[in-house]
N, C-alpha and C positions, 0 to 999 in steps of 0.2 A: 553196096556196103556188105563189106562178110565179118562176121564174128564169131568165131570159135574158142569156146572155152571162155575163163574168166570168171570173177567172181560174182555176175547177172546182177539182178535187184537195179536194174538203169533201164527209163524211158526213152524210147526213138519217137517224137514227137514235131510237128508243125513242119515237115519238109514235102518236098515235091519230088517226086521221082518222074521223069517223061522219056525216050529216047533213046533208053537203052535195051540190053536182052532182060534182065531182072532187077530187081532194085534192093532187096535184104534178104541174108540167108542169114538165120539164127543156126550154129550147131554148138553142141554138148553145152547148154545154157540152161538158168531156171530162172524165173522170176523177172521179167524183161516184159515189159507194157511198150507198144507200137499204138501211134493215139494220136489221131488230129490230123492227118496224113494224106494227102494225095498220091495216088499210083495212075499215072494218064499216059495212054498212048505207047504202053511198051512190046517190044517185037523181037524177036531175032530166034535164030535156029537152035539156042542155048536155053533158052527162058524156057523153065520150069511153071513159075509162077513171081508175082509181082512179093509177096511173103514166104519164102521158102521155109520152114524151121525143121532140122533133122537132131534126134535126141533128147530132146528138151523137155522142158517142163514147167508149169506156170505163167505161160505164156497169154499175156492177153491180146490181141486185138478188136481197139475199139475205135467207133467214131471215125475210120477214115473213108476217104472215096476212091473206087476201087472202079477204072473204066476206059475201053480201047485197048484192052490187052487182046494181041491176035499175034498167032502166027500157026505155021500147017502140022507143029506137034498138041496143039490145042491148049494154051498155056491158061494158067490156072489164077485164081485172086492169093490163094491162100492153100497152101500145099504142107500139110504136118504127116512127116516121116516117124517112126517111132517118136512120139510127143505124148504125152500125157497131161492130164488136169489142165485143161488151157481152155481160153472161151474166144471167142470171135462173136461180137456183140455191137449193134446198133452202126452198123459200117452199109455203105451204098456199093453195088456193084451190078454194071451195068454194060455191057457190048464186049463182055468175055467170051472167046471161042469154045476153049474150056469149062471144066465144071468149076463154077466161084469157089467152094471150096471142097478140098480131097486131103484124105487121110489114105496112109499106107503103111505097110506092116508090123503092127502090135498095137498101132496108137489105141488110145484107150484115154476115158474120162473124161473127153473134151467135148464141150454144148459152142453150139450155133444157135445164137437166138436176138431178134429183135433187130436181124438184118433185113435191108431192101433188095430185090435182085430182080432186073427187069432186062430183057433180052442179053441173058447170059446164060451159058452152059451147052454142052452136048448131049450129054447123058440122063447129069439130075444136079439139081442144087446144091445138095453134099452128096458125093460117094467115097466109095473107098474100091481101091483097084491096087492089086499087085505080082510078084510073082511066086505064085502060093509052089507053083513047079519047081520053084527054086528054093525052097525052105524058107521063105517067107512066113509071118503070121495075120491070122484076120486080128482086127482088133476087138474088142468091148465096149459097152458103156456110150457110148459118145451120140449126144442126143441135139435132136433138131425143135426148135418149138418159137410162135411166138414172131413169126415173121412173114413178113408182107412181100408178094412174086408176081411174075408179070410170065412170057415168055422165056424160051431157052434161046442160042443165041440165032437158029433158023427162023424165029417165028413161032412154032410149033409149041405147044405146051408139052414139059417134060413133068418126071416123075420128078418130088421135094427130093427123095432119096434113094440110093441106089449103095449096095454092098456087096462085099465077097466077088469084086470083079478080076476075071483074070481072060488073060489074052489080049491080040486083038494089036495094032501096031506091030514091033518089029518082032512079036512073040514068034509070030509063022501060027499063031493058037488063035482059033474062032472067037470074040469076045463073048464071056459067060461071064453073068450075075447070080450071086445067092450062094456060093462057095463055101461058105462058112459054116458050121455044125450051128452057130446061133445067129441070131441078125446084130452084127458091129455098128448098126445105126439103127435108132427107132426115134419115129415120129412121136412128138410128146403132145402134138396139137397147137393149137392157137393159133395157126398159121390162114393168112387171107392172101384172096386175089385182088390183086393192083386192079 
């Protein structure tokens, strides 16, 4: 499902996405709720992430289940490209190869909080990764709190959060974290082990 542009302020609710490379990609939108929602078993050499949103703004997601995303670019739950003011809130994600959720150049204002996430991710729970080489920007503000984790998606315990990532994939660049002159994630707490 793609949506570009438009006058937003509309819900995507009670649907199943399974089978395919990705399932929603919100661009140049505001005010657009994702709510009630199953993303199961998605794959392909395209998939980004099972919630893509590039642009936007207001963006909520809540309350869905988010699990079996795999493929060898390490696809994502929830992927906010330039986004701001948006929450991702009380949603389950679980056997993502990727990090559950990522943000990328400028995003800024958006909380992650009151999610489950138990063997998913690579890197860290939320990070932010991009191409700062290419005039890219780190982003702001965008905070984690308030949520219950289990492992990453080896087993392995990772870091809640990770930022300022650049390289790494088809850069030809070493992956490097902490790029940023300030930290574009900060841990607010309340966060527990599964």
């Amino acid at each position: 499902m793609c949506i570009d542009g438009g006058p937003g302020g509309f819900t995507i609710s009670g649907r199943k996405f399974s089978g395919h490379d990705n399932a929603i990609l919100l661009r140049n939108v505001s005010n657009v709720t994702v709510s009630g929602n199953t993303f199961k078993n998605l794959s392909g050499s395209t998939g980004y992430a099972a919630v893509h949103v590039k642009n936007s703004s207001g963006i909520v997601i809540r309350k869905n289940t988010f699990s079996g995303l795999r493929n060898g670019g390490n696809m994502h739950g929830v992927y906010l490209v330039q986004t701001s003011r948006s929450s991702i809130t009380s949603n389950k994600f679980s056997s993502i190869t990727g990090d559950p959720v990522r943000i990328r150049d400028g995003s800024r204002n958006n909380t992650v909080s009151g999610n489950t996430f138990t063997k998913s991710g690579q890197y860290a729970l939320f990070s932010e990764w991009g191409r700062l080489e290419k005039g890219e920007t780190c982003g702001r503000g965008n905070v984690f709190k308030s949520n219950k984790y289990g492992t990453g998606y080896s087993g392995k315990r990772l870091p809640l959060i990770r930022w300022g990532g650049k390289g790494g994939g088809s850069t030809g660049l070493r992956l490097t974290w902490n790029n940023c002159r300030k930290a574009s994630i900060v841990n607010k707490g309340g966060n527990s082990k599964l």
